[in-house]
C-alpha positions as CSV (number, residue, x, y, z in Angstrom):
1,X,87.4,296.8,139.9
2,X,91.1,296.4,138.9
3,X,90.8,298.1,135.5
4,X,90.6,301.8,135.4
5,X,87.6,303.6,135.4
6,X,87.2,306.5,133.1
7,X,84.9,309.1,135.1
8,X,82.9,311.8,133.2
9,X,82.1,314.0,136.1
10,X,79.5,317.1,135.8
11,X,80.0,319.6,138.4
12,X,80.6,322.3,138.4
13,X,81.7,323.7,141.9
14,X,85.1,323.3,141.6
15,X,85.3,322.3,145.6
16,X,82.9,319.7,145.4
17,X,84.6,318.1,142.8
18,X,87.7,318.1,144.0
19,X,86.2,316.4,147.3
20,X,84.4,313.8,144.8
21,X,88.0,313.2,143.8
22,X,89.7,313.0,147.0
23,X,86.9,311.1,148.3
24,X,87.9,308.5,145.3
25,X,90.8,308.3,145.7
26,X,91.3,307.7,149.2
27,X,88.9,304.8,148.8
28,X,91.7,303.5,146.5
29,X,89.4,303.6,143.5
30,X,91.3,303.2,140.3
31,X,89.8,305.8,138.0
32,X,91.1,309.0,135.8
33,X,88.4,311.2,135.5
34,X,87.8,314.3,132.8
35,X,85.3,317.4,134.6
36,X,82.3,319.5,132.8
37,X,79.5,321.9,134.1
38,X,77.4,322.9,131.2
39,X,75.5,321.2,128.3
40,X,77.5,322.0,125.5
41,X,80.8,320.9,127.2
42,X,78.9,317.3,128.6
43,X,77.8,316.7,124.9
44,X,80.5,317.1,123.5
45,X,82.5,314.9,126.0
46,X,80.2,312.0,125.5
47,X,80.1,312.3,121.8
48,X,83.8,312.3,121.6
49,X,84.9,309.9,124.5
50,X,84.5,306.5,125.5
51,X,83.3,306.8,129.7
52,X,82.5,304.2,132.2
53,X,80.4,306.0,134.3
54,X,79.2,309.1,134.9
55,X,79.0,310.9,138.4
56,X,77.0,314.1,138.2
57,X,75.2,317.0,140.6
58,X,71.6,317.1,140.1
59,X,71.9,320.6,140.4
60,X,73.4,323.4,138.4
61,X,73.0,326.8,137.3
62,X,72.2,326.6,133.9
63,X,71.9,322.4,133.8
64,X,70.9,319.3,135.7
65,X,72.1,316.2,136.4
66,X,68.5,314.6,135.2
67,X,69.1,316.8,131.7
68,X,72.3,314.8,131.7
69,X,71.1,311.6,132.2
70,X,68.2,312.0,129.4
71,X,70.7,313.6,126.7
72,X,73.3,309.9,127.5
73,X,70.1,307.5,127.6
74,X,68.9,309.7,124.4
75,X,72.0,309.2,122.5
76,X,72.1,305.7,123.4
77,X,75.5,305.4,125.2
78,X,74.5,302.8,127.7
79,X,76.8,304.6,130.4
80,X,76.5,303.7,134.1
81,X,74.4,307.3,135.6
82,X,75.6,308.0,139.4
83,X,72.6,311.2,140.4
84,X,74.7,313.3,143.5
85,X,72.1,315.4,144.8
86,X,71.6,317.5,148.4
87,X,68.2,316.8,149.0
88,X,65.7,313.7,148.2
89,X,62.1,314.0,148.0
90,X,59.2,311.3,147.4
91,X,58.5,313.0,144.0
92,X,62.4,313.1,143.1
93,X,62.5,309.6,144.1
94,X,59.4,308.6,141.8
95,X,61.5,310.8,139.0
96,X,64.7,308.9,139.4
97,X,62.6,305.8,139.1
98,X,60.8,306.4,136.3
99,X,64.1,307.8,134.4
100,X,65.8,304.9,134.8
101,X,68.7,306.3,136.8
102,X,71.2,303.5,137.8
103,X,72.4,305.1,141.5
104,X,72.0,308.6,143.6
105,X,73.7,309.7,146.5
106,X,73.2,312.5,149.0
107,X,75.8,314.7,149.4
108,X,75.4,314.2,153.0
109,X,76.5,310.3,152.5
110,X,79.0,310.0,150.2
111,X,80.9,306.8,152.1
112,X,78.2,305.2,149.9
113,X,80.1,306.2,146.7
114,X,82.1,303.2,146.5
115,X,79.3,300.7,147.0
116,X,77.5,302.5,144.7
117,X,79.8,302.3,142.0
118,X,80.2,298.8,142.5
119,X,76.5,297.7,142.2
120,X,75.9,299.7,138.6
121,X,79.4,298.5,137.1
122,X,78.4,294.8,138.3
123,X,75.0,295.5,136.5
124,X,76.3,297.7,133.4
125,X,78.6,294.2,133.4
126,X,75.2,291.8,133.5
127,X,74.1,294.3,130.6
128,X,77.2,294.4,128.2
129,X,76.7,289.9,128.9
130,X,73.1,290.0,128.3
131,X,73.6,291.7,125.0
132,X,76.4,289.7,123.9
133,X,74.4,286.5,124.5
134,X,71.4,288.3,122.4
135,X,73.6,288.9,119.4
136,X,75.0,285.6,119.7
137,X,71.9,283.6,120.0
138,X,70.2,285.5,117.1
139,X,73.5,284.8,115.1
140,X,73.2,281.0,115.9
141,X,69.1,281.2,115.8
142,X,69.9,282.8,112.0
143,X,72.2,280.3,111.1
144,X,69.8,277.1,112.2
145,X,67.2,278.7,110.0
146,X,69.8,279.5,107.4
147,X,70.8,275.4,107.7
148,X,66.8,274.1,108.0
149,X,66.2,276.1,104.2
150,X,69.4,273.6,102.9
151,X,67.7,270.7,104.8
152,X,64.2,271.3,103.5
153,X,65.8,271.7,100.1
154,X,67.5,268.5,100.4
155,X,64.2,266.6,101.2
156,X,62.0,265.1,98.5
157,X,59.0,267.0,97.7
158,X,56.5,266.0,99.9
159,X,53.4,266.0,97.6
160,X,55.5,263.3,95.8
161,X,53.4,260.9,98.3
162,X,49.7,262.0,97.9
163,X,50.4,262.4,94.4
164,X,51.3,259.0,94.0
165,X,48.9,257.6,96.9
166,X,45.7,260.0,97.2
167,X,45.4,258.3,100.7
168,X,47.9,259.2,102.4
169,X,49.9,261.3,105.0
170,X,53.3,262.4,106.3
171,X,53.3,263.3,110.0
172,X,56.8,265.3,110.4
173,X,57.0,267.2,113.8
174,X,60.9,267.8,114.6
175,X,61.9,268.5,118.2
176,X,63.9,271.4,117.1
177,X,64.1,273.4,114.3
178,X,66.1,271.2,112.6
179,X,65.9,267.8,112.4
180,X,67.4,264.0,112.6
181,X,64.5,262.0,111.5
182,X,64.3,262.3,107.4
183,X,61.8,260.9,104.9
184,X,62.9,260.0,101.3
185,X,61.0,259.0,98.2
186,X,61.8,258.0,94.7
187,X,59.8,256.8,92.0
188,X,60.9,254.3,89.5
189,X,58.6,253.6,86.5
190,X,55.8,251.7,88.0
191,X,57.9,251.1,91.6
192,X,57.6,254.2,94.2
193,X,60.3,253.9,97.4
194,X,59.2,255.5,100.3
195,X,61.8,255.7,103.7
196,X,61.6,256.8,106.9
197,X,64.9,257.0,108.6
198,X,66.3,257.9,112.2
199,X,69.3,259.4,112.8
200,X,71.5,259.5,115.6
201,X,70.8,262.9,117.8
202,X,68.4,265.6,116.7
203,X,68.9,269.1,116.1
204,X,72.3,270.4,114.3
205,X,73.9,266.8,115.0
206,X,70.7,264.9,113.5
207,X,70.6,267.4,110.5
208,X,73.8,267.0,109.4
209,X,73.8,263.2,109.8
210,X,70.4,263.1,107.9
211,X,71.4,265.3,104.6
212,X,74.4,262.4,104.3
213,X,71.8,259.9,104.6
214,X,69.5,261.5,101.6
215,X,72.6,262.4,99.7
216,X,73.8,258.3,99.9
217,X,70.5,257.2,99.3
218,X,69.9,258.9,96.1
219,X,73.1,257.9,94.5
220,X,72.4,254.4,95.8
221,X,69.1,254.1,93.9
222,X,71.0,254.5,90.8
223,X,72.4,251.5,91.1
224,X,69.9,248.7,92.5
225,X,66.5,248.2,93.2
226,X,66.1,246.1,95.9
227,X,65.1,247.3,98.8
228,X,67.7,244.9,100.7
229,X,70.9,245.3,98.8
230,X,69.6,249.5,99.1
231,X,70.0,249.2,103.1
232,X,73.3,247.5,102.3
233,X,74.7,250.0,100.0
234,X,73.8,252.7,101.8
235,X,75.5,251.0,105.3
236,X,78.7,250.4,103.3
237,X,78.4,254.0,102.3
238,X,77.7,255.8,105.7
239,X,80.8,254.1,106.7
240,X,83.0,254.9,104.3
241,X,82.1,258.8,104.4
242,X,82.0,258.8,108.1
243,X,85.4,256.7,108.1
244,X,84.2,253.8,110.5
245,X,86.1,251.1,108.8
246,X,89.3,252.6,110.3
247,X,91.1,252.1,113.9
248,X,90.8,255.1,114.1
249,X,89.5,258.3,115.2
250,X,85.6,258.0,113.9
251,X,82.5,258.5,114.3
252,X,80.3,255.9,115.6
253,X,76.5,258.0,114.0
254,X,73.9,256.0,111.9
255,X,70.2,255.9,111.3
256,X,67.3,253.4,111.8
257,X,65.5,253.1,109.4
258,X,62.6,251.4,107.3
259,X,62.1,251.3,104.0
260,X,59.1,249.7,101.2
261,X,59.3,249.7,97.6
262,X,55.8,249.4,96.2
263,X,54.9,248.3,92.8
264,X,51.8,250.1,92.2
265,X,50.9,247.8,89.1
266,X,51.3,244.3,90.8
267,X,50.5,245.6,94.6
268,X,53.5,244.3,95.6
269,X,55.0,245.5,98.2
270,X,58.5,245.2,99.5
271,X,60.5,245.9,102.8
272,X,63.8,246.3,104.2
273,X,64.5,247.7,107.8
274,X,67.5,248.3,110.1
275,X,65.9,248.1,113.5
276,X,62.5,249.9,112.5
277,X,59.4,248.1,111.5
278,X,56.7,248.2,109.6
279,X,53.3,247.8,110.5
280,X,50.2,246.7,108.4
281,X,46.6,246.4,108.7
282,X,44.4,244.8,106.1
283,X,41.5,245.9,105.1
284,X,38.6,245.3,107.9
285,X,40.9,243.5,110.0
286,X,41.3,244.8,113.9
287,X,44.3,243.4,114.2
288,X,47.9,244.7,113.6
289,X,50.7,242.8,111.6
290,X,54.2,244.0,112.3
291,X,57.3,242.8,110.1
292,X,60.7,243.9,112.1
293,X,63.3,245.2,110.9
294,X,67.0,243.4,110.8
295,X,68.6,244.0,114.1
296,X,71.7,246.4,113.0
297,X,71.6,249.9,112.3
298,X,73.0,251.8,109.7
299,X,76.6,252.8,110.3
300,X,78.0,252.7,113.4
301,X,81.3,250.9,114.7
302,X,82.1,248.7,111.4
303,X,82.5,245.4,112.4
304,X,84.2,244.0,109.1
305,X,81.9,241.7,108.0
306,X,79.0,242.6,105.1
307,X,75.7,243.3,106.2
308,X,73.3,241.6,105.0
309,X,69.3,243.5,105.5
310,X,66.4,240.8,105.0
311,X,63.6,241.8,102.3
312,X,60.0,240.8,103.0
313,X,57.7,241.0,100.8
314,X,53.8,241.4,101.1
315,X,51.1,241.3,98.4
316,X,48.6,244.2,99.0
317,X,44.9,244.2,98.8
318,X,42.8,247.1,98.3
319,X,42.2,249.2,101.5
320,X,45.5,247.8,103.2
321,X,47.1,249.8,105.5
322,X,50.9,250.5,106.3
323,X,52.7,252.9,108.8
324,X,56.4,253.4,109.0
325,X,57.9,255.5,111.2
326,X,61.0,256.5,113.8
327,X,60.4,256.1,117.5
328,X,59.3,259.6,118.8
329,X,55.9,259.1,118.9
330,X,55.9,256.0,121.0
331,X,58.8,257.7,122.9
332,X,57.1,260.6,124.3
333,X,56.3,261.6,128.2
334,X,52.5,262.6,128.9
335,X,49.5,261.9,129.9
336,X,47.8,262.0,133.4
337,X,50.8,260.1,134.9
338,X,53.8,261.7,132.9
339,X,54.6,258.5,131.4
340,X,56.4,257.4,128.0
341,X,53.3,256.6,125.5
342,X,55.4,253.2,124.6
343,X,54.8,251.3,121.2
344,X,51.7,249.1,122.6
345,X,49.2,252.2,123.3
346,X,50.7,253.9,120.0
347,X,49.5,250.5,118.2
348,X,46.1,250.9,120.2
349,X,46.2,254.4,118.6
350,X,46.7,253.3,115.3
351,X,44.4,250.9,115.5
352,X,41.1,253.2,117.1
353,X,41.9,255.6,114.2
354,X,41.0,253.1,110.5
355,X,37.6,254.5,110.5
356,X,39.0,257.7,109.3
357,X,40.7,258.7,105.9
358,X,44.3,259.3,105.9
359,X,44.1,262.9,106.1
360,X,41.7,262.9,108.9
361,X,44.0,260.0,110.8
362,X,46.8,262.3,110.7
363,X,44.6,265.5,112.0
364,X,43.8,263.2,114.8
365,X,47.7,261.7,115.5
366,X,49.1,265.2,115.6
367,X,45.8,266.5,118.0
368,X,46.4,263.3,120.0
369,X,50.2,264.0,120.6
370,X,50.3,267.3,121.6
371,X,47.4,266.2,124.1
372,X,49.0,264.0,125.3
373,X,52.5,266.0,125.6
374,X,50.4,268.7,127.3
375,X,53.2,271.0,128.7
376,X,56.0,268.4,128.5
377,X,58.9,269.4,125.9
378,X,59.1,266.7,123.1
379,X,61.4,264.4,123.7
380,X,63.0,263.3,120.0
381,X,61.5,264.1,116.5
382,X,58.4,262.4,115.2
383,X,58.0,261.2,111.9
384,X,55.3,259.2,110.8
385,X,54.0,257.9,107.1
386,X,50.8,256.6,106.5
387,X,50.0,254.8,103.2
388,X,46.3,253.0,102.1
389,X,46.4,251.1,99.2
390,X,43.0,251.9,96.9
């Protein structure tokens, strides 16, 4: 304790205080100390100074050291309480207790002043630290949720997809509370765009790194169609705002992502990825079609040549099935073993579950995962789309 101490002391023999004192000092503890013995005097020292610790004598003739204590906790001053009493009892020790009082000592055993003061500054410390880090996580807690009101507002309505596909579902279950993985959706006349992207990190990182990704895509849009020449756009654009065609300092974040057009009136539908997939499963089939994406992710180190995304495109029949999606689910730890789920059993899954109606396939996925993650945290953010073509 290198800083000074300021000592509120209520006594009010002036002998014993002045052995208190002494007793201080010639333990070499660095303290300046102000002295009162009656209630009106101790109120109006604590109301009008800033103490680090109060030493006081349980007993006095018209006031106690507990009456002390309770007026300080009372008024909420948080100050270190030192009890300095003659005589200890069971019952006075279940009173101290109960109270809350940080220290006592018997007059009889002062030498264990100095320890004593020690232990309830080093906790009054742990305190004062403990409270910081409250404030501050609460400020930071309040400023995620601030940031996932912008983020929510940044992403398309979401009953832009049963609206436009009765039969359908969005399964969106980020790690934190905010979150990498974004979905996007745009209709165009007869054509409706649906995306499921993956961006690097999760959390604040992810968050920030998807509301560049929705903001790109929507001006992209304006501007083309295809779903091909969209994935190139928006590379060419993530690097340019994120400054990775330069030797430079940069960033090296990007997505994964998958995206379909489909043209409702001619059940065509049309995809581009960037190292996500799409699956598909035709009606009364038990089999699984997967078309990958093109090997190269969105953004990233720029390596100075144009990148080109491949389109496929698939005629739909009534009752076909398609799923895009990051790679969360697949990716999560569970199960008897504590294993990753892996993309072959999540195919299995996807597969057990065409019986059901979209809504009911996504009660089932969601029910399914948090089985399966039992008590495990969640590894990445899970986003899932589900579309059946009637």
């Amino acid at each position: 304790m290198d800083a000074t101490l300021k000592i509120l002391l209520v006594e009010d023999s002036e002998t014993d205080a002045d052995l208190l004192i002494r007793f201080l000092n010639r333990e070499k503890i660095n303290f300046k100390h102000s002295r009162v013995w009656n209630k009106d005097a101790f109120l109006t020292a604590i109301n009008e100074n800033e103490y680090d610790l109060i030493i006081a004598d349980q007993s006095l003739p018209q006031f106690s050291g507990m009456e002390a204590f309770r007026i300080s906790k009372n008024a909420k001053k948080n100050i270190p309480f030192i009890l300095v009493t003659g005589t200890v009892t069971e019952v006075i020790l279940t009173e101290f207790a109960k109270e809350g009082i940080d220290d006592y000592i018997l007059k009889e055993n002062l030498l264990r002043l100095p320890s004593a003061i020690k232990q309830v500054m080093s906790k009054k410390e742990i305190k004062d630290l403990n409270k910081k880090l409250e404030i501050a996580y609460k400020d930071i807690n309040d400023s995620i949720n601030y940031a996932k009101k912008i983020q929510n507002a940044m992403l398309p309505d979401s009953a832009q997809l049963p609206s436009n596909f009765p039969e359908s579902f969005i399964l969106f279950k980020p790690k934190d509370i905010l979150s990498g993985d974004f979905y996007w959706f745009k209709k165009v006349e007869d054509t409706f765009f649906t995306a499921v992207a993956d961006c690097t990190g999760h959390g604040i990182p992810g968050a920030l790194m998807s509301m560049i990704g929705i903001e790109k895509l929507n001006n992209v849009i304006l501007k083309t169609k295809e779903t091909s020449e969209i994935l190139k756009q928006l590379n060419e654009s993530i690097e340019i705002a994120l400054c990775q065609s330069t030797r430079y300092e940069h960033s090296q974040d990007g997505m994964d992502i998958a995206l379909c057009s489909i043209d409702k009136k001619n059940n065509i539908l049309k995809f581009a990825g960037a190292n996500r997939p799409i699956w598909i499963i035709r009606q009364g089939q038990k089999d699984l079609e997967e078309i990958k994406g093109t090997k190269k992710a969105i953004g990233g180190l720029s390596t100075n040549f144009p990148s080109n995304f491949d389109t496929h495109s698939i005629k739909l029949q009534k009752g076909d099935t398609i799923y895009i999606f990051s790679d969360g689910y697949a990716d999560q730890f569970g199960g008897e073993k504590k294993k990753k789920l892996t993309t072959k059993k999540f195919k299995q899954l996807i597969l057990s579950v065409q019986d059901k109606t979209m809504h009911q396939q996504k009660v089932h996925l969601n029910n399914f995962f948090e089985d399966w993650k039992a008590e495990l945290e969640q590894v990445d953010d899970i986003l899932l789309i589900g579309i059946r073509q009637e």
